[in-house]
C-alpha positions as CSV (number, residue, x, y, z in Angstrom):
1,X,139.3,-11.7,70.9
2,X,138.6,-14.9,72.6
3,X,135.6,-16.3,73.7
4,X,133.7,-19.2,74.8
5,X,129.8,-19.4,73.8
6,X,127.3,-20.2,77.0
7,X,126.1,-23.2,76.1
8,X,122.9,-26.0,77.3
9,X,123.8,-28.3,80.0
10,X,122.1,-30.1,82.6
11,X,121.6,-30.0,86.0
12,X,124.5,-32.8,87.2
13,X,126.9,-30.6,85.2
14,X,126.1,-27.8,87.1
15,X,125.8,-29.8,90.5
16,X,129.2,-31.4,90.0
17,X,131.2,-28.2,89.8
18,X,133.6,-27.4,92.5
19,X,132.9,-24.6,94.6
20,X,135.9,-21.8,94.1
21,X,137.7,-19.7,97.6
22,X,137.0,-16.2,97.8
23,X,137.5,-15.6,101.3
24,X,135.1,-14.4,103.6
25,X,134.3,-11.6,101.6
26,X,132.4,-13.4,99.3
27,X,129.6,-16.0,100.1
28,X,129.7,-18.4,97.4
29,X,126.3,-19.6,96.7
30,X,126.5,-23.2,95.2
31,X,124.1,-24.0,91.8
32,X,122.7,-27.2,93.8
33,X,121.4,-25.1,96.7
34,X,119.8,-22.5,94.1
35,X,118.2,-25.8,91.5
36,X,116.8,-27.3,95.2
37,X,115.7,-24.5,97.2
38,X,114.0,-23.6,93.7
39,X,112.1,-27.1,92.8
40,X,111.1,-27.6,96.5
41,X,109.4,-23.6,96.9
42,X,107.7,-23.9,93.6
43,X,106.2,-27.2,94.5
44,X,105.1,-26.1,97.9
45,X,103.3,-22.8,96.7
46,X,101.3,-25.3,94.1
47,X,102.9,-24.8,90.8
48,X,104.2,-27.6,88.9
49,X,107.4,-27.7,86.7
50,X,107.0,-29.0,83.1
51,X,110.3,-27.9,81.6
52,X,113.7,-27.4,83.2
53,X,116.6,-25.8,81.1
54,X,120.2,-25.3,82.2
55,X,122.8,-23.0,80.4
56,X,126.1,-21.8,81.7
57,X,129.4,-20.6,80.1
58,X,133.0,-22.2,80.7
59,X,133.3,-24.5,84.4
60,X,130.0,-22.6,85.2
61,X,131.2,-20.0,86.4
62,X,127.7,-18.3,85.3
63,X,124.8,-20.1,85.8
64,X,121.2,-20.1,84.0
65,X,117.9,-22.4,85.1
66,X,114.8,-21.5,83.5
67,X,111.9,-23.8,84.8
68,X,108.2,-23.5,82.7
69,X,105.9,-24.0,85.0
70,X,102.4,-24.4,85.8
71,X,99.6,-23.1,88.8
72,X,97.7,-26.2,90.2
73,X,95.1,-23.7,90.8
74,X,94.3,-20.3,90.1
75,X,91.2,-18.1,90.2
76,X,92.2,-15.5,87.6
77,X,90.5,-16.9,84.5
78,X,92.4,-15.0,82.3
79,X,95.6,-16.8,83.0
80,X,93.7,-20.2,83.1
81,X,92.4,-19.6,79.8
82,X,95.7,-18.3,78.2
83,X,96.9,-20.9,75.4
84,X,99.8,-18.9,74.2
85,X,101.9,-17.9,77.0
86,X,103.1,-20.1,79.7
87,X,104.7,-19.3,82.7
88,X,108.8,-19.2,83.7
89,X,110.8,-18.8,86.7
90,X,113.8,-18.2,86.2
91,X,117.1,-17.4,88.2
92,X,121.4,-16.4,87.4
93,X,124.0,-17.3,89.8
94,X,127.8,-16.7,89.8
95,X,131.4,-18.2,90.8
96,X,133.2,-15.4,89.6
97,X,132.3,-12.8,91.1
98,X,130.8,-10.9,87.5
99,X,126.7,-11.3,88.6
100,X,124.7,-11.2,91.7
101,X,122.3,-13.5,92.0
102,X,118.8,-13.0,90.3
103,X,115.6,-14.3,90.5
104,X,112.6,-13.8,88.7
105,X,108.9,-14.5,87.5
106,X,108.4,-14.4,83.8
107,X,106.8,-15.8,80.4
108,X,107.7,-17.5,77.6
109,X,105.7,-18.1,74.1
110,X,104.9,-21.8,73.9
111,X,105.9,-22.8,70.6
112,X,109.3,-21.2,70.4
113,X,110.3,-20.6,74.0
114,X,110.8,-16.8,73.9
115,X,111.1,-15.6,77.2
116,X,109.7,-12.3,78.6
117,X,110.7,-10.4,82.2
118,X,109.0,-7.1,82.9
119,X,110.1,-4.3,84.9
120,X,109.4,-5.2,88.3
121,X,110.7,-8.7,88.3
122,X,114.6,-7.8,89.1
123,X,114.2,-6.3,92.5
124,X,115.9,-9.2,94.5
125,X,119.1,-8.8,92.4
126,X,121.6,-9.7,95.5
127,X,125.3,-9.4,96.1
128,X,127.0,-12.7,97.3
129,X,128.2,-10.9,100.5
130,X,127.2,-11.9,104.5
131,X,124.0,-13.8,104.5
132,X,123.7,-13.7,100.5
133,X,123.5,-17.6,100.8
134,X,120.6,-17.9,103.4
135,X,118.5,-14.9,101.8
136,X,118.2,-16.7,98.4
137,X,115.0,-18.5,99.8
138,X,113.4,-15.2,100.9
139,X,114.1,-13.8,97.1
140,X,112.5,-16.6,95.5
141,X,109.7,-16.6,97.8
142,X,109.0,-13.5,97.0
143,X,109.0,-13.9,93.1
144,X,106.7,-16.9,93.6
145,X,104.2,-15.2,95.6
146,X,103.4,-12.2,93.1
147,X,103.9,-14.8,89.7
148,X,100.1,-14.6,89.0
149,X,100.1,-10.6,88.8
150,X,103.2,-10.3,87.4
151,X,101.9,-13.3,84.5
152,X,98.9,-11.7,84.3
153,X,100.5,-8.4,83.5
154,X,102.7,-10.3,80.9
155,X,99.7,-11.3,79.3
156,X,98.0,-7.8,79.3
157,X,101.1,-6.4,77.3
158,X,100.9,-8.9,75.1
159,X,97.3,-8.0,74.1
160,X,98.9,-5.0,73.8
161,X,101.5,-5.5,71.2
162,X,99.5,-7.7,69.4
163,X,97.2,-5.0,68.6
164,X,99.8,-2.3,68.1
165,X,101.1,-1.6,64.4
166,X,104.8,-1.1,64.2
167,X,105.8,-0.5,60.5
168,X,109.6,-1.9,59.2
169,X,111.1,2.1,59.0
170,X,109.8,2.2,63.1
171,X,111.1,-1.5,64.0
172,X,114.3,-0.7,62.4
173,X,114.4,2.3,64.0
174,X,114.1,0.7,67.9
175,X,117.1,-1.9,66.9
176,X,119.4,1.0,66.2
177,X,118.2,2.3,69.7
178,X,118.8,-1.0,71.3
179,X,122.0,-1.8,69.7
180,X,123.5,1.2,70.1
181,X,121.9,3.3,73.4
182,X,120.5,0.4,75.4
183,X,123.3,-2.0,74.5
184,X,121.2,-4.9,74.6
185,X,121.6,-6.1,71.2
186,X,125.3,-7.3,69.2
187,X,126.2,-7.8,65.5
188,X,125.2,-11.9,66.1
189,X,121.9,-11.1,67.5
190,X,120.9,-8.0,65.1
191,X,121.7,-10.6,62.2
192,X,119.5,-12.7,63.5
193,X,116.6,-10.3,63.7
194,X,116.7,-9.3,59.7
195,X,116.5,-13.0,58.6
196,X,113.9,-13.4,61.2
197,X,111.9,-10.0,59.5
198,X,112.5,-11.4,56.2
199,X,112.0,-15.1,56.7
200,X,110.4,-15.7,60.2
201,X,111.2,-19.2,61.9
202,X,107.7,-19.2,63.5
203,X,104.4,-18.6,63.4
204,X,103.3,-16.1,65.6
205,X,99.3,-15.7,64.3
206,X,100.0,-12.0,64.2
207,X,101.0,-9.3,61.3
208,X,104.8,-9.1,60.6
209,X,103.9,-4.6,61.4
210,X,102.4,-5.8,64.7
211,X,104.6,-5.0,67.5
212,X,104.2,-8.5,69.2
213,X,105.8,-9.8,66.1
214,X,108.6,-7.8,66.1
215,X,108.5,-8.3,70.0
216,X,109.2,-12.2,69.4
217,X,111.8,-11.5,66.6
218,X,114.1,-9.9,69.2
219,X,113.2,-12.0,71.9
220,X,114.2,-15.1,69.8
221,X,117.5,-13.1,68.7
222,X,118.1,-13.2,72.6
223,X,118.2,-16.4,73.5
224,X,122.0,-16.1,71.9
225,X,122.4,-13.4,75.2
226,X,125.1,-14.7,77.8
227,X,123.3,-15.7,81.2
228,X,125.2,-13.2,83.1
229,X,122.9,-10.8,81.3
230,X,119.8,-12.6,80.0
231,X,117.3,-11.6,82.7
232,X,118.5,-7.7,83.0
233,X,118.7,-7.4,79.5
234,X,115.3,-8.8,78.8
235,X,113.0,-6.7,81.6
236,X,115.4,-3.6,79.7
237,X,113.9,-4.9,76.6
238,X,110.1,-5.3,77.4
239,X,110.2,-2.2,79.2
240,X,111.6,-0.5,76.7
241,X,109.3,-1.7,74.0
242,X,105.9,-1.1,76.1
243,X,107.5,2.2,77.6
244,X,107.7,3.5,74.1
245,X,104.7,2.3,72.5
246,X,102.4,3.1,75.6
247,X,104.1,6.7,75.8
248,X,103.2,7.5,72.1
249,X,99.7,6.0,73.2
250,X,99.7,4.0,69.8
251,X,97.0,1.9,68.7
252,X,95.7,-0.1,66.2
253,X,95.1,2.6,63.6
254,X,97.8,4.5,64.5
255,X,101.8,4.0,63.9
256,X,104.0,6.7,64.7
257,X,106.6,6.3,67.0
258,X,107.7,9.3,69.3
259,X,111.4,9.8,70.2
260,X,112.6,7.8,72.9
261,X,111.4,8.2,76.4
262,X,112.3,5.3,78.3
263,X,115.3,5.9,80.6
264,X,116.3,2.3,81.7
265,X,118.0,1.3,84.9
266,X,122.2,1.9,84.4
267,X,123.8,-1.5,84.7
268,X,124.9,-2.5,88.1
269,X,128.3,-2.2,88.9
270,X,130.1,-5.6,89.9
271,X,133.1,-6.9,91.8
272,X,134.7,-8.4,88.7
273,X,133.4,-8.6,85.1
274,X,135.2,-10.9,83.0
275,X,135.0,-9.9,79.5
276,X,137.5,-12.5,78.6
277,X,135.2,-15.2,79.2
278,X,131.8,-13.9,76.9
279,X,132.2,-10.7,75.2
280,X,131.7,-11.0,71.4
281,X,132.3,-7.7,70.2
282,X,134.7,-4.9,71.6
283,X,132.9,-1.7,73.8
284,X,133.8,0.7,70.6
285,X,130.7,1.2,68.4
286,X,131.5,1.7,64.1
287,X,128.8,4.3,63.2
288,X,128.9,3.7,59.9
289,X,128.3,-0.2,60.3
290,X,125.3,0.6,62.4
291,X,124.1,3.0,60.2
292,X,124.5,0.3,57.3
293,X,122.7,-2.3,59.3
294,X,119.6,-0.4,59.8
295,X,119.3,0.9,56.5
296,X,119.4,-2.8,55.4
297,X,116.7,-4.0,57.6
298,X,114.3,-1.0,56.0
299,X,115.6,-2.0,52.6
């Protein structure tokens, strides 16, 4: 099967590129409008923007911006005195019909960029039908106005997992859930997390049986996810992880993980999904290889 890898660009790319003609069934919502209505809200509700990152697949027909950014002010002290996490905004927009548009308040670890998206940041998921173009201010406004709780409760969870143990037999044990149930994870990105267990690429100040480090492993795998999906797959992620952990009411002196109760969200059914354009493995699962894959990473 075919595929083309999403890929970093910049934000003329995505400006430049035509707009396609769906009819006037579809309101196309152009990249420029989403990158300006974004910069100019999230300057005028005081926060400043010290990163921008752009990815998109093939002619952009899927869209990614992820902007770390900054409060002038704030009177919660525990997210002015937080060194590890930063703040993200972050939005997806479509051409082709496979994605509504999403917007969202997040985090990401400062010295490897792992974003994070919790459960309550994908509400203003929006198809691109009627007034779909004008509404996109009113989603990001909303994002912007709750990012301080919704950082803050980033932050909480990650005190959290940092001071929950999760042995190798129980991390290996969630990646089988995740690749196979949740659907979240593919052979690449499961790769990716065994070197990671074995060899990590950073430093994360925290045990390799903590859950925050196990946390950042699959985060980091997941910056290989296609934009179309990066911000669903993510909140399914956290929640997942926190859902579990928090449900077993683990702690620091205790490790065992009960079976799984979080019931994530079904995947939202689109106009058009273009498998053609993305997909890296076919919808058929190999038992066996799965089976294999997690016996390795307890090996």
């Amino acid at each position: 099967m075919g595929y083309t890898r999403p890929t970093e660009t910049t934000r003329t790319y995505l400006e430049a590129q035509p707009l396609p003609q769906h009819g006037k069934s579809y309101t196309v919502i152009p990249h420029a409008r989403v990158i300006d209505t974004t910069l100019k809200m999230l300057n005028d509700s005081g926060f400043s923007v010290t990163k921008e990152l752009y990815r998109a697949n093939m002619n952009a027909n899927v869209a990614q911006g992820i902007y770390h950014i900054s409060p002038l002010a704030t009177t919660d002290e525990k997210v002015s005195r937080e060194t590890e996490l930063g703040m993200m905004f972050a939005w997806t927009n479509s051409y082709d019909k496979s994605t509504r548009f999403q917007c969202s308040i997040g985090g990401y670890v400062m010295v490897c960029y792992n974003g994070t998206c919790s459960g309550d940041l994908m509400n203003f998921a929006r198809k691109h039908t009627g007034s779909a173009d004008a509404d996109i201010s009113s989603q990001i406004s909303n994002q912007i106005k709750r990012a301080e709780v919704t950082f803050r409760k980033i932050i909480d969870d990650r005190d959290f997992l940092r001071d929950t143990n999760l042995t190798k037999e129980e991390q290996a044990k969630m990646l089988g859930t995740l690749y196979c149930n949740l659907d979240i994870l593919d052979n690449t990105q499961m790769s990716v997390i065994k070197t990671e267990m074995q060899k990590p690429t950073y430093n994360y100040n925290c045990d390799s049986e903590k859950a925050w480090t196990f946390y950042n492993h699959v985060t980091h795998a997941m910056k290989k996810t296609h934009p179309r999906t990066w911000l669903r797959d993510t909140q399914k992620f956290h929640d997942f992880i926190t859902a579990q952990l928090k449900g077993s009411n683990i702690n620091s002196e205790t490790t065992t993980v009960v079976p799984n109760i979080f019931n994530p969200h079904n995947k939202s059914s689109e106009n058009k999904i273009d498998d053609f354009d993305w997909l890296e493995v076919p919808n058929t699962i190999d038992v066996d290889m799965v089976q294999n894959r997690v016996e390795n990473l307890i090996s």
